[in-house]
C-alpha positions in Angstrom: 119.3 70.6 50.5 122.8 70.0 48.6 125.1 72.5 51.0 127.2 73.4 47.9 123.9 74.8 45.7 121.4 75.0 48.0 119.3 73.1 45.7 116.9 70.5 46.9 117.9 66.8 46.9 115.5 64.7 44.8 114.8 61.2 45.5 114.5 59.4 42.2 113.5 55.6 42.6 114.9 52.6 40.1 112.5 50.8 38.3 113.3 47.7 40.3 112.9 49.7 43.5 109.4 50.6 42.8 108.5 47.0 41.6 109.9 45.6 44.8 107.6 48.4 46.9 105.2 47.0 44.5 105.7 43.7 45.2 106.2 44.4 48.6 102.5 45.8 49.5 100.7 42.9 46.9 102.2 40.6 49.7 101.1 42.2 52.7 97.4 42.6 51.6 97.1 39.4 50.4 98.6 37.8 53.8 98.2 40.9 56.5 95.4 43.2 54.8 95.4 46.3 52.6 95.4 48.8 56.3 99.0 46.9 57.1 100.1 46.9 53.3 99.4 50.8 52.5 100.6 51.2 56.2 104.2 49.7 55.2 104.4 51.2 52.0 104.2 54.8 53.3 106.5 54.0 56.1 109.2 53.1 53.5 108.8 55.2 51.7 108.7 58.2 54.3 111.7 56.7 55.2 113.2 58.0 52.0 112.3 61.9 52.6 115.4 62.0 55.0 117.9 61.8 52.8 116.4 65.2 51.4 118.3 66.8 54.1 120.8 63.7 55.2 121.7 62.1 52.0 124.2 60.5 53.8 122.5 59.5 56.9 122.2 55.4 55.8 124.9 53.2 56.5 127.7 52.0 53.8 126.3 48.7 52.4 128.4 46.4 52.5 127.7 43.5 50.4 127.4 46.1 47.6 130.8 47.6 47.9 132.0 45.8 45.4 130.0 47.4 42.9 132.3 50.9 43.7 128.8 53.0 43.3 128.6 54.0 47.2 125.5 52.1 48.1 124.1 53.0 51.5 121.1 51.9 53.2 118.4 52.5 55.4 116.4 50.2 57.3 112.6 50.4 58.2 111.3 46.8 59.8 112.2 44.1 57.8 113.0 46.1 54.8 116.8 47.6 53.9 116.2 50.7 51.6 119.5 50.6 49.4 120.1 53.9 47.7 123.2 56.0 46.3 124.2 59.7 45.6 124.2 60.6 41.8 124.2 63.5 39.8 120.9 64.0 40.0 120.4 63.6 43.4 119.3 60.2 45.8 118.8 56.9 43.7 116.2 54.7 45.5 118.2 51.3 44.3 116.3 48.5 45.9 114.1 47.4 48.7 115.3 44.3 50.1 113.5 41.9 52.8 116.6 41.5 55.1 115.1 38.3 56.3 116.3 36.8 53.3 119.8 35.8 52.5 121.9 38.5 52.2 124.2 37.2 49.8 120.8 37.5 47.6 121.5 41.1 47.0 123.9 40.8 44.6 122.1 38.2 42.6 122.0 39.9 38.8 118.7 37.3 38.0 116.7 38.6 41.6 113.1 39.3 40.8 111.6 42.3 43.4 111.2 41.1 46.9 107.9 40.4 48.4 
């Protein structure tokens, strides 16, 4: 709920956001199974629905400070959930496998994690 409106706070993902959740769940059910897969998927993106009521709940990224555009993030096993405030509410920016390098994240040719 935005405390200066009292509207709701929507949670809008990026394109690349949702291919990386994409990408994300084609990986686990080809190597876990589709149970672990639709399992991690929901968990991400349940992780999201706080930031109805705590949009600034996730830490300041870091590594994307340099961008100026507030990136925070939220982190659900393996995955950093990288979001900022707009306008229009919570912007879902990426899902990133923090077992990778992080210095990847800022990488303007990164295809969607798996």
């Amino acid at each position: 709920m935005n405390p200066k409106t009292g509207d709701l706070i929507r949670i809008i993902w990026s394109n690349f956001a949702s291919e990386s959740l994409k990408e994300i769940y084609l990986y686990h059910k080809e190597v876990a199974s589709e149970s672990i897969a639709k399992r991690l998927k929901t968990n991400i993106f349940n992780t999201t629905r706080q930031l109805i009521k705590h949009p600034l709940s996730g830490q300041i990224d870091e590594t994307l400070a340099t961008l100026e555009q507030g990136h925070r993030y939220l982190v659900k096993g393996n995955y950093k959930i990288i979001y900022r405030k707009i306008k229009e509410g919570i912007l879902i920016t990426d899902i990133f496998d923090t077992r990778q390098d992080p210095i990847k994240i800022n990488n303007p040719n990164r295809k969607p994690s798996r």
